[in-house]
Residue frames as qw, qx, qy, qz and C-alpha x, y, z in Angstrom:
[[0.303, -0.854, -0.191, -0.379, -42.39, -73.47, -21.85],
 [0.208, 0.435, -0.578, 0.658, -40.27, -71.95, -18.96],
 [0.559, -0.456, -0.691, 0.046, -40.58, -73.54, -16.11],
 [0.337, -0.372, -0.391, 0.771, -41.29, -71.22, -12.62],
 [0.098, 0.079, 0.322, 0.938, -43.22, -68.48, -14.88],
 [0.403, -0.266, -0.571, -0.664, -46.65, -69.39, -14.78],
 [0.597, -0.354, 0.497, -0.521, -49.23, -69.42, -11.84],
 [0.175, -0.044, -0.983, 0.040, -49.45, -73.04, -10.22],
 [0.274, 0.082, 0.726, -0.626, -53.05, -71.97, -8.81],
 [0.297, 0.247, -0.227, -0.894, -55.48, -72.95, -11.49],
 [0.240, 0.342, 0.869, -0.264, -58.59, -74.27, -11.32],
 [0.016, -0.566, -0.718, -0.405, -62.49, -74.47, -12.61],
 [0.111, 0.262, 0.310, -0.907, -63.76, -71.17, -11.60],
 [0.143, 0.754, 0.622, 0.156, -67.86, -70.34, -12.66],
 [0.047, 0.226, 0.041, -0.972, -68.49, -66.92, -14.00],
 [0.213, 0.576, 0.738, -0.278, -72.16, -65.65, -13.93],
 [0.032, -0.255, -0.186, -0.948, -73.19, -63.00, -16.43],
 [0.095, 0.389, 0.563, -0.723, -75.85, -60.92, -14.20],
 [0.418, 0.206, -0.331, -0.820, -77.93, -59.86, -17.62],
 [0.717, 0.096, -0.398, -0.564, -78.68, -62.84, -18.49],
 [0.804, -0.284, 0.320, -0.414, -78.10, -65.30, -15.78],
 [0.946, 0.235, -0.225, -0.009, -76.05, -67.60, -18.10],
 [0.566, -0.614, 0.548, 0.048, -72.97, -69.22, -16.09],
 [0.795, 0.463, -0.384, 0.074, -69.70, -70.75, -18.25],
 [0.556, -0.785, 0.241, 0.128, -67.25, -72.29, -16.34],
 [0.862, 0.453, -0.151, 0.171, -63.96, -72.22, -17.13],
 [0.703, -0.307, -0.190, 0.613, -59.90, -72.64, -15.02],
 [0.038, -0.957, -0.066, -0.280, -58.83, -69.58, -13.68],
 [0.622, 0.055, -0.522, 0.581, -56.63, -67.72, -11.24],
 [0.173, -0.659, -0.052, -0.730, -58.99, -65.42, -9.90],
 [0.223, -0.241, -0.816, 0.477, -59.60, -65.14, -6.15],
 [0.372, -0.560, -0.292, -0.680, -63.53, -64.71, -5.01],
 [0.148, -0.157, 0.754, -0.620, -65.19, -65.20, -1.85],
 [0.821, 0.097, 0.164, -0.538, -68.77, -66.31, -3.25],
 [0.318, -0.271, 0.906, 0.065, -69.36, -69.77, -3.90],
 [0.689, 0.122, 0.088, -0.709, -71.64, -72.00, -6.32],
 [0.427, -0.179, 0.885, 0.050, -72.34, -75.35, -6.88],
 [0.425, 0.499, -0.480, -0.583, -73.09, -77.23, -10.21],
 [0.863, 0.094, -0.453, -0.205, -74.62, -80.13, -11.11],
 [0.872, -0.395, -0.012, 0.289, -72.85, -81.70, -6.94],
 [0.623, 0.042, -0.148, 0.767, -69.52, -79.42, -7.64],
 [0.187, -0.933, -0.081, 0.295, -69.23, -76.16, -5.66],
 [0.630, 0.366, 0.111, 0.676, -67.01, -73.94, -7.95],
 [0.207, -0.436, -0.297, 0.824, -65.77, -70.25, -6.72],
 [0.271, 0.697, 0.610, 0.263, -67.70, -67.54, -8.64],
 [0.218, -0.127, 0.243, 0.937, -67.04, -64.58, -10.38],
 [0.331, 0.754, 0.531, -0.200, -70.27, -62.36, -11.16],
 [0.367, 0.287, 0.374, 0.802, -69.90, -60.33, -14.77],
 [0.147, 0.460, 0.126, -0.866, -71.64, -57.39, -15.70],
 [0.652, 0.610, -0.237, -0.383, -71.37, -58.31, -19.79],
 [0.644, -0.084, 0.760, 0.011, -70.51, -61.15, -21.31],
 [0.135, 0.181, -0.806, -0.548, -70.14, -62.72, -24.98],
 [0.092, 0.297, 0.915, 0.256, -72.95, -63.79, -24.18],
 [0.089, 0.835, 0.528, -0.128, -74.84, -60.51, -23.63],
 [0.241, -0.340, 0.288, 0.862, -72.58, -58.26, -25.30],
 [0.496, 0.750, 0.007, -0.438, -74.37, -56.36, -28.38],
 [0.191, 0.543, -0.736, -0.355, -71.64, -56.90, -30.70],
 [0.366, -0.202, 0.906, -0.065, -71.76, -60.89, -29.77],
 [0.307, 0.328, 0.729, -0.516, -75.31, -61.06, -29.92],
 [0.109, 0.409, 0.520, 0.742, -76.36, -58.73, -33.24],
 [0.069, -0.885, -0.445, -0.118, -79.22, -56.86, -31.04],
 [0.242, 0.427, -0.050, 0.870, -78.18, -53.12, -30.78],
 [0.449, -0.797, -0.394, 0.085, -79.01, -52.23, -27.16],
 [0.146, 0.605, -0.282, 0.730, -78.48, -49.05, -25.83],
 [0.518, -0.655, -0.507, 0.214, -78.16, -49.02, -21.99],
 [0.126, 0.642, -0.079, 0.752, -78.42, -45.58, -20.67],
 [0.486, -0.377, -0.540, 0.574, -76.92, -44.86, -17.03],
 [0.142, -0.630, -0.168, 0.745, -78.16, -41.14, -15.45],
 [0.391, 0.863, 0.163, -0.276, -79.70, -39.70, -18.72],
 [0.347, -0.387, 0.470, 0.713, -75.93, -39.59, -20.65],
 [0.322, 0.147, 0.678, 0.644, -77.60, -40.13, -23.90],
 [0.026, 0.926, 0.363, 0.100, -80.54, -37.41, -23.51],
 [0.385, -0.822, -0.011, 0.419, -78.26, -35.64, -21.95],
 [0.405, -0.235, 0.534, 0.704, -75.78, -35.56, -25.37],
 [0.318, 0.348, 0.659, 0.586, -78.22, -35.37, -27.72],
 [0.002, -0.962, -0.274, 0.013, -80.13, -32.10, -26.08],
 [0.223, -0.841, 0.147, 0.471, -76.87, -30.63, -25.80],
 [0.040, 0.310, -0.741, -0.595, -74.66, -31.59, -29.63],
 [0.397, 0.328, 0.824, 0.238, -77.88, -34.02, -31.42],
 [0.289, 0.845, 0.386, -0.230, -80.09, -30.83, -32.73],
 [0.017, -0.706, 0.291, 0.646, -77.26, -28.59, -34.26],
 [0.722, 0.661, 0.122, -0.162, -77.17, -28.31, -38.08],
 [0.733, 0.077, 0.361, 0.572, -74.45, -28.78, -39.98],
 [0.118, 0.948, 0.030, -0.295, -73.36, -25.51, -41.41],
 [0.746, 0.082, 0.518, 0.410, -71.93, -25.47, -44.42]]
């Protein structure tokens, strides 16, 4: 490996997925400002949105999350039309 190439700042960082509350930690280079502690270690913390562990795909359940009506909002305007053929 070349030396001088790679960060030198890397450490245990905790990311939180916010769905489901589940926290993995693993070395990073991110910089946060929140903090949490684990089992007597305080690690820095990164809060997700989604996660492998709450991803759909990951997971097998097919969840739709719908922000501001988008999917009523597609399917009154293109889900009724017929095919025409």
């Amino acid at each position: 490996m070349k030396k001088g190439i790679h960060p030198s700042n890397y450490r245990p960082v905790a990311f939180k997925d916010m769905s489901n509350e589940e926290i993995f930690i693993t070395r990073s280079t991110i910089n946060t400002k929140e903090t949490i502690e684990i089992e007597g270690v305080t690690y820095p913390l990164v809060k997700l949105e989604i996660s492998s562990s709450s991803h759909p795909f990951y997971t097998g359940k097919a969840k739709l999350v719908d922000t501001a009506g988008r999917v009523d909002k597609f399917m009154s305007r293109y889900g009724n039309r017929k095919r025409s053929e």
